[in-house]
N, C-alpha and C positions, 0 to 999 in steps of 0.2 A: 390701281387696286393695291401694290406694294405696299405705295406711302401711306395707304390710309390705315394696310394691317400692321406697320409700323406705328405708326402713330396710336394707334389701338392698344398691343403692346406695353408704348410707350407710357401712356394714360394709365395701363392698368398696373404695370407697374412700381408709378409714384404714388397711384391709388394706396396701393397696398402696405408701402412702406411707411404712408402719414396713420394709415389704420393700425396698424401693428406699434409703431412707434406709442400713439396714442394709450394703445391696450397694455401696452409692457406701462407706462407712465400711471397710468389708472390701475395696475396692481400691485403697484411700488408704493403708490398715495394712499389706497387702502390699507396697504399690510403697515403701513406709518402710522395710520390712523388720520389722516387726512380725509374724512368723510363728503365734506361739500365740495371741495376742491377734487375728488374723487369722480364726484354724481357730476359736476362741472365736466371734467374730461370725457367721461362716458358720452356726455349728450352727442359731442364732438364724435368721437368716434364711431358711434352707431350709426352717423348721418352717413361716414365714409365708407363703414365695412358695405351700408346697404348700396350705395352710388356701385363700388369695384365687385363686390361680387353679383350683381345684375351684369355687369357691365361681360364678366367671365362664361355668367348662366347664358349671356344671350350669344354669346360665340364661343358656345363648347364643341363646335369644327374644328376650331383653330387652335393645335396644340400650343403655338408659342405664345399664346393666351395665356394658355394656363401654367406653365413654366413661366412668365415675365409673376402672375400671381405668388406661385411659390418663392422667388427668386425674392420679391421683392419682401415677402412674408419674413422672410431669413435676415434680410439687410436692415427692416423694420426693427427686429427684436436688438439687433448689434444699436442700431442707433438710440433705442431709447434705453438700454442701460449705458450709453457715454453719456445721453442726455442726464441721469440718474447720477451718477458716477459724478457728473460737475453741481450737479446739484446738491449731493452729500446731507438728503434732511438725517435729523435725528445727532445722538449722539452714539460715540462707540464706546465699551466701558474697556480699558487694556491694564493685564494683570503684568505685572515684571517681576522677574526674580535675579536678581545677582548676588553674586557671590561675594564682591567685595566692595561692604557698607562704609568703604573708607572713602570711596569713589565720590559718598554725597548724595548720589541722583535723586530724593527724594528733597533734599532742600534745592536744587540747581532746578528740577521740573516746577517747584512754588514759585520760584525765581521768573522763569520764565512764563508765569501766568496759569498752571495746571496746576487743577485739587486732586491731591496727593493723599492718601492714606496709607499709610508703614506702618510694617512689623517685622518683630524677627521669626524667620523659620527655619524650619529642620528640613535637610534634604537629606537623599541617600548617603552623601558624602560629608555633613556636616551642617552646619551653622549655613543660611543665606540673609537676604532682605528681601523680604517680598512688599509687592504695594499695587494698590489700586489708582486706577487713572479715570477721571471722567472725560471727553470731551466732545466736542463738535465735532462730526463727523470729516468736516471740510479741514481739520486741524491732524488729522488720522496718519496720514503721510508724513508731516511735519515731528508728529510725535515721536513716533519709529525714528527718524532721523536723528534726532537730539538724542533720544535713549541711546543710541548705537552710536552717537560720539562721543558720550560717556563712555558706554558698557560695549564694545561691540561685543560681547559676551552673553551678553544678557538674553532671558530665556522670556520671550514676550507671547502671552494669549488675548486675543481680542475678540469681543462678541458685541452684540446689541441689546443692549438691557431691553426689556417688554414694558418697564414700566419705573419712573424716576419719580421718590417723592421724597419732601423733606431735605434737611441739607443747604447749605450757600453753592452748592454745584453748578446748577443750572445757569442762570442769570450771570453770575458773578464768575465764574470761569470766562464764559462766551465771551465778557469784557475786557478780561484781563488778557486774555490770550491775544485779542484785535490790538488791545492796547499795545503789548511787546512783540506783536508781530510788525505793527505800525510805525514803533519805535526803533527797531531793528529794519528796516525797512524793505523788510520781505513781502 
């Protein structure tokens, strides 16, 4: 009788964590805009949320039932933002500011495969360079790195643009980047 409310448990468990996994995945694909690939994950998921939580309704005696559900609800959500996290869709847009335009960064970042837009600005304290970055989300960590072996100085904002149009950004970034990460052979 142990092994089997272990094994129950256990079931309900991994149930929950491939359910949730799933459900974190499916509202990362939507808020992307990943539509089909969205309703694709959903099917999956709703097959599973209904198997584990029967599985919980029909042994709601057994509290480590419903603790192994929670438990595993919580470790669910952790796994599919690492899953998200390596998957990196979309691109990040990162604004830089530095102080001293003698540094470069803007042609060393072309250089290195990143569409680069500069100008000059005015900060509290004077004169800077500001510039926009487009890139692949999976390049995001790399970015930062390089910027900060120039500039460890440097004043960096990053977001998700909602919507890219126009531009050689897209396509021809994403190339250039694989290329001299390729080349470089990172």
């Amino acid at each position: 009788m142990l092994e089997n409310g272990i094994i129950m448990m256990l079931i309900i468990f991994v149930i929950n964590i491939f359910y949730v996994t799933f459900f974190t995945m499916r509202m990362i694909l939507t808020l992307k805009g990943y539509r089909y690939l969205a309703a694709g994950v959903s099917m999956v998921e709703v097959v599973i949320y209904v198997v584990g939580l029967g599985l919980v309704l029909d042994n709601l005696n057994e509290i480590q039932n419903l603790v192994a559900y929670a438990v595993g609800y919580g470790l669910g959500v952790i796994i599919g933002m690492k899953i998200e996290e390596k998957l990196a869709l979309g691109y990040i847009t990162v604004n830089v500011i530095t102080m001293d335009n003698g540094l470069d960064l803007p042609r060393k970042l072309r250089e290195w495969g990143y569409g680069v837009t500069d100008w000059e600005a005015n900060g509290l304290e004077g004169g800077r360079w500001a510039m926009q970055i487009l890139t692949p989300r999976k390049y995001e960590l790399k970015l930062y790195q390089r910027i900060k072996e120039v500039d460890p100085k440097a004043f960096i904002i990053s977001y998700e643009p909602k919507a890219i149009h126009g531009g050689f950004w897209v396509k021809s970034v994403r190339k250039r980047i694989a290329q001299e990460e390729e080349k470089n052979g990172q």
